[in-house]
One Martini backbone bead per residue (centre of mass of N, CA, C, O) as a GRO file, in nm:
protein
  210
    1UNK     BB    1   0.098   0.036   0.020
    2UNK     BB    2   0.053   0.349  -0.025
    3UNK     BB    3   0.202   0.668   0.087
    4UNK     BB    4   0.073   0.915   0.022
    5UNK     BB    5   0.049   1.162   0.195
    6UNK     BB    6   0.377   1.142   0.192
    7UNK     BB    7   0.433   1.183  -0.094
    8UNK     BB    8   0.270   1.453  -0.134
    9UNK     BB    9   0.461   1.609   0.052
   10UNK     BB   10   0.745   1.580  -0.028
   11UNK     BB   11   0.658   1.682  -0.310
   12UNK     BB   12   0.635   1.938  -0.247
   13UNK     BB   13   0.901   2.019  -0.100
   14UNK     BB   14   1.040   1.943  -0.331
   15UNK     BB   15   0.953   2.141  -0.549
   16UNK     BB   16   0.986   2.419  -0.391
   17UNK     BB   17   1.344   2.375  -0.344
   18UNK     BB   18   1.399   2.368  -0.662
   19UNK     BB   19   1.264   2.666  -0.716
   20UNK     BB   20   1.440   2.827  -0.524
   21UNK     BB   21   1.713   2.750  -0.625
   22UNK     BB   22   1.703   2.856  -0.921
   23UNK     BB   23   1.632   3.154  -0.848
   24UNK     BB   24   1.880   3.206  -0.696
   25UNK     BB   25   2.089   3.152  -0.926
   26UNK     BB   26   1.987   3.407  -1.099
   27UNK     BB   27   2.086   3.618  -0.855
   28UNK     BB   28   2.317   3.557  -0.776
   29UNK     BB   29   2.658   3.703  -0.700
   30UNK     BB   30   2.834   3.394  -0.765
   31UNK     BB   31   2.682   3.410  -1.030
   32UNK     BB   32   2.589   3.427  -1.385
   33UNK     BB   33   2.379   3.719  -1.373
   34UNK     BB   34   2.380   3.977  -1.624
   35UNK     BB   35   2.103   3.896  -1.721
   36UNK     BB   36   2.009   4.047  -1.437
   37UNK     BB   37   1.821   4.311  -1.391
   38UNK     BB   38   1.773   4.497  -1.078
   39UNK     BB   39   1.442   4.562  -1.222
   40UNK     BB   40   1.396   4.200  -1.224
   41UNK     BB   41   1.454   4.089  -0.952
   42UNK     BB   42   1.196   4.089  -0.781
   43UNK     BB   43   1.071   3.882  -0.906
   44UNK     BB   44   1.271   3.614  -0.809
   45UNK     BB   45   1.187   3.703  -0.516
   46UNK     BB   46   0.877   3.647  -0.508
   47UNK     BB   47   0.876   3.343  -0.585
   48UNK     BB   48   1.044   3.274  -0.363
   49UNK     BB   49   0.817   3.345  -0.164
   50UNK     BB   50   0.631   3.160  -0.312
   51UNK     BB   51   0.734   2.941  -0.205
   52UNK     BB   52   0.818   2.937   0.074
   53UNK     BB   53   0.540   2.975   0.195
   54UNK     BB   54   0.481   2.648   0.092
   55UNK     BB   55   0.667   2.520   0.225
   56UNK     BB   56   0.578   2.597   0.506
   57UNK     BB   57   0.305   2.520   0.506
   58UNK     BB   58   0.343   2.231   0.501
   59UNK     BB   59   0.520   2.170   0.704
   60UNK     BB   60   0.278   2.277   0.912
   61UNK     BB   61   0.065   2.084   0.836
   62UNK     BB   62   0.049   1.801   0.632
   63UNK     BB   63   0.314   1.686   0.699
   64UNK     BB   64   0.234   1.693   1.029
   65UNK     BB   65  -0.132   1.607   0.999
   66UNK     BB   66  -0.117   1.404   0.702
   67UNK     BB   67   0.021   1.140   0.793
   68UNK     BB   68   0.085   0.826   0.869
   69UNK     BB   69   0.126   0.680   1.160
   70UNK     BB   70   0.423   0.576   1.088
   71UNK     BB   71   0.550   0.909   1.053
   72UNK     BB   72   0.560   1.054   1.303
   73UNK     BB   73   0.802   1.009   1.474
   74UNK     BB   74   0.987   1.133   1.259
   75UNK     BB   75   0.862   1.408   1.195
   76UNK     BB   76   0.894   1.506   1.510
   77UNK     BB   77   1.187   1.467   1.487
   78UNK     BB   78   1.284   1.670   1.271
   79UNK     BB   79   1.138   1.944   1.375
   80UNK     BB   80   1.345   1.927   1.621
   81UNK     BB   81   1.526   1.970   1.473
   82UNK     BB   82   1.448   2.201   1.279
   83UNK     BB   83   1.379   2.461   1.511
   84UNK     BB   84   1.645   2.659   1.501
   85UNK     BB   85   1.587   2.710   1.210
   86UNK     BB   86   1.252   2.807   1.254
   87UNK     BB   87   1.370   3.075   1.417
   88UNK     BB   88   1.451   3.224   1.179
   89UNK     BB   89   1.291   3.244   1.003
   90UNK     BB   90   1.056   3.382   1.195
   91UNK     BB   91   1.194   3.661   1.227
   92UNK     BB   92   0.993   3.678   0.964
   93UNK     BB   93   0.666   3.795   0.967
   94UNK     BB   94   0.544   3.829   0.681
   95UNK     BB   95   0.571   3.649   0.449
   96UNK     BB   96   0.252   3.582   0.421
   97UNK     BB   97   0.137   3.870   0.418
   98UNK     BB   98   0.356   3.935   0.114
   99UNK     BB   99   0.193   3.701  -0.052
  100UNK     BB  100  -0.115   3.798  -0.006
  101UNK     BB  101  -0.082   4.129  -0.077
  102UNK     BB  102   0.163   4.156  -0.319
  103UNK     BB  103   0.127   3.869  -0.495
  104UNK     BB  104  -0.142   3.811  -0.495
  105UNK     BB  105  -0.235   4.086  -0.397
  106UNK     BB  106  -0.153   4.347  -0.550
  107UNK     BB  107  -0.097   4.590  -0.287
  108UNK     BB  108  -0.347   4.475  -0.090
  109UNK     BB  109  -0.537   4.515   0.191
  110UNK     BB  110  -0.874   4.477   0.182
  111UNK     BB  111  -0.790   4.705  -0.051
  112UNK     BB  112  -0.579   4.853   0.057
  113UNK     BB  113  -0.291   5.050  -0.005
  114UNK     BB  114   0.032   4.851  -0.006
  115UNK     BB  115   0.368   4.880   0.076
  116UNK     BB  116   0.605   4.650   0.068
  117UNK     BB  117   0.834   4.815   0.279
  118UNK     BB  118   0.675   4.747   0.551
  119UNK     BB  119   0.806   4.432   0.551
  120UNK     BB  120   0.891   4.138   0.712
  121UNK     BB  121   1.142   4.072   0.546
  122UNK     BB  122   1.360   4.017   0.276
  123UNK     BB  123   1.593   4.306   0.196
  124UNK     BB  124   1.825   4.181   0.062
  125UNK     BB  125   2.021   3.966  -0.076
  126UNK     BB  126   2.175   3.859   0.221
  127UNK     BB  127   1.876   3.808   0.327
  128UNK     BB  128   1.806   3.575   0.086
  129UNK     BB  129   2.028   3.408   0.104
  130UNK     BB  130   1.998   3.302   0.411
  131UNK     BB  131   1.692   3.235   0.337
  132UNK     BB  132   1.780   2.992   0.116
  133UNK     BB  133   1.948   2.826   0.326
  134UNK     BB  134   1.755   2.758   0.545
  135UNK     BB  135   1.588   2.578   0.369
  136UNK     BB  136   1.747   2.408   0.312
  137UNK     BB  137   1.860   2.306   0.554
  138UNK     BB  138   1.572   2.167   0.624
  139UNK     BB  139   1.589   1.973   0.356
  140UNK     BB  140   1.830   1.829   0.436
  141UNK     BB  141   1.687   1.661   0.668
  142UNK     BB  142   1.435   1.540   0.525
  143UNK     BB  143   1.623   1.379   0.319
  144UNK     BB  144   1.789   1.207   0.482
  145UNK     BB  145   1.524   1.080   0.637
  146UNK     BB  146   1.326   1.026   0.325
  147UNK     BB  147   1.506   0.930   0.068
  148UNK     BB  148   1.325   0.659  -0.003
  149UNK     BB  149   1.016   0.805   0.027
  150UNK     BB  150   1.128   1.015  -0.227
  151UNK     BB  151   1.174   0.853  -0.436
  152UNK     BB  152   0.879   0.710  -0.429
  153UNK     BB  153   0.741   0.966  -0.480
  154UNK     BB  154   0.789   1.055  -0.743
  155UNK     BB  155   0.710   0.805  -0.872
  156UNK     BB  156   0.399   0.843  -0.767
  157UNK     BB  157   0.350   1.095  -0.961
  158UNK     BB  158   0.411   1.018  -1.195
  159UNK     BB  159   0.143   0.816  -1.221
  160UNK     BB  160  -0.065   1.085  -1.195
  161UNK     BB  161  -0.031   1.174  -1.449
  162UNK     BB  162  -0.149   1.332  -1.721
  163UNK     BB  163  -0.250   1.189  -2.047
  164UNK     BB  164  -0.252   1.347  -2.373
  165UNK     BB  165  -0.372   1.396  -2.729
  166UNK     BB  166  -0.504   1.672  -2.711
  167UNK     BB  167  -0.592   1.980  -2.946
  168UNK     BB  168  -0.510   2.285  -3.050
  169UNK     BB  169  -0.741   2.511  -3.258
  170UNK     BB  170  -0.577   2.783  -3.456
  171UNK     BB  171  -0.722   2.887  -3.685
  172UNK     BB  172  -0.853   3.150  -3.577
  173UNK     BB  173  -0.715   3.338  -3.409
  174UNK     BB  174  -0.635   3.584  -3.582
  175UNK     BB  175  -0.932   3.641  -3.678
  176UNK     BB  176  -1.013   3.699  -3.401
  177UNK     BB  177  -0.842   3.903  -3.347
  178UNK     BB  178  -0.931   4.091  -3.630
  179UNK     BB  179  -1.173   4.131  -3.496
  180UNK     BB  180  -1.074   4.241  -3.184
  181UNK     BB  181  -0.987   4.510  -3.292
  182UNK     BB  182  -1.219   4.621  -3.450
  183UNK     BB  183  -1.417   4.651  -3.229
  184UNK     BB  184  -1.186   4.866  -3.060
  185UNK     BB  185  -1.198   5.072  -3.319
  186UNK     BB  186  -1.466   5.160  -3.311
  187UNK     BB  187  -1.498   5.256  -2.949
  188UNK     BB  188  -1.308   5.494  -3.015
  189UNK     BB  189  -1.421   5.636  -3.228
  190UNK     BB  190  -1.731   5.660  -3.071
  191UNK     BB  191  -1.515   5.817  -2.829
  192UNK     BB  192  -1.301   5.989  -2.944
  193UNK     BB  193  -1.038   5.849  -2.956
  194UNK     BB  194  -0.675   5.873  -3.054
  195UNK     BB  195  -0.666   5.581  -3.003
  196UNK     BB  196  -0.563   5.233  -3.070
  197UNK     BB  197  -0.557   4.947  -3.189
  198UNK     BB  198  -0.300   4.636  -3.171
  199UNK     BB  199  -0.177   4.361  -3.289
  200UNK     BB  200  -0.067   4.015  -3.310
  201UNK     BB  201   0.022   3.828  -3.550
  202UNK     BB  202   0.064   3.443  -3.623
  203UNK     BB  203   0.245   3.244  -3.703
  204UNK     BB  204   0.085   2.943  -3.863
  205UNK     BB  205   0.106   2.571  -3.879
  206UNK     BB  206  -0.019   2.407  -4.130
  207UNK     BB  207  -0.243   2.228  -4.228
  208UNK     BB  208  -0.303   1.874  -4.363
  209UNK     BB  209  -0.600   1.790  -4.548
  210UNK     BB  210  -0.528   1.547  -4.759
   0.00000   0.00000   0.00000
């Protein structure tokens, strides 16, 4: 019998730390990141924040209440080795609610207009490596308590793929394009708008009907 509970906690678990590493990789200073500018770093920092938060969230929750009875007493006992890395990981207090007030709904709290810069949460590249390497640390515990029962969790997920052989017809795309501009630039017209909209039309690969 599958241990399922505990194959999808690892798994999620092992997701979130693969995304993780990827993304900070690409903003490294000690990687070559040259091609990612001041400008778009933040963007690499959200998504970061956004997995670690989903790595957390499963940590606190399903890892630790919803896997079966014969893993409490392991995962009771990492969580107890990794206290002292979640007790710095802790310091930062807003990460839950800069995920979702700023990445998932951004910008907004109940709606009112609120600024990132408020968030106590990693704020320079030093305090992301810090953070990033934390999670690490938390995640190297996991992986070699469950060493085993994550190659078996990857490969039972992997059974749960759906495969698909269904295709999307796009023949009508660019006309339905050439449609919605047609539309867009007649009710510009009609409001007196002195600008219209542009679309890109797509070279799409030619279907042999014969």
């Amino acid at each position: 019998m599958h241990s399922t509970k505990l194959y999808e906690s690892l798994f999620i678990l092992h997701k979130c730390q693969l995304n993780i590493d990827i993304l900070w990789k690409m903003i490294d200073p000690s990687e070559n990141s040259s091609n990612i500018t001041e400008q778009n770093i933040h963007l690499f920092v959200y998504h970061i924040n956004l997995e670690a938060v989903s790595f957390l969230e499963e940590y606190n929750g399903d890892f630790l209440k919803n896997i079966e009875v014969e893993y409490h007493n392991r995962v009771k006992e990492i969580r107890k080795i990794g206290a002292p890395i979640l007790k710095r990981i802790n310091k930062w207090k807003d990460l839950e609610k800069f995920r979702n007030n700023i990445i998932a709904h951004p910008w907004r709290n109940k709606g009112k207009f609120v600024m990132p810069g408020k968030y106590n949460i990693p704020s320079n590249l030093l305090e992301i490596a810090v953070f990033v390497n934390l999670l690490k640390y938390v995640w190297s515990m996991i992986r070699i308590e469950f060493l085993k029962e994550l190659n078996q969790a990857i490969k039972y997920i992997d059974t749960l793929k759906i495969q698909t052989t269904a295709t999307t017809d796009y023949s009508t795309l660019n006309e339905d394009h050439y449609n919605m501009v047609h539309e867009v630039n007649s009710l510009c017209k009609l409001l007196n708008k002195k600008y219209y909209l542009k679309v890109f039309l797509y070279d799409l690969p030619t279907t042999d009907k014969t």
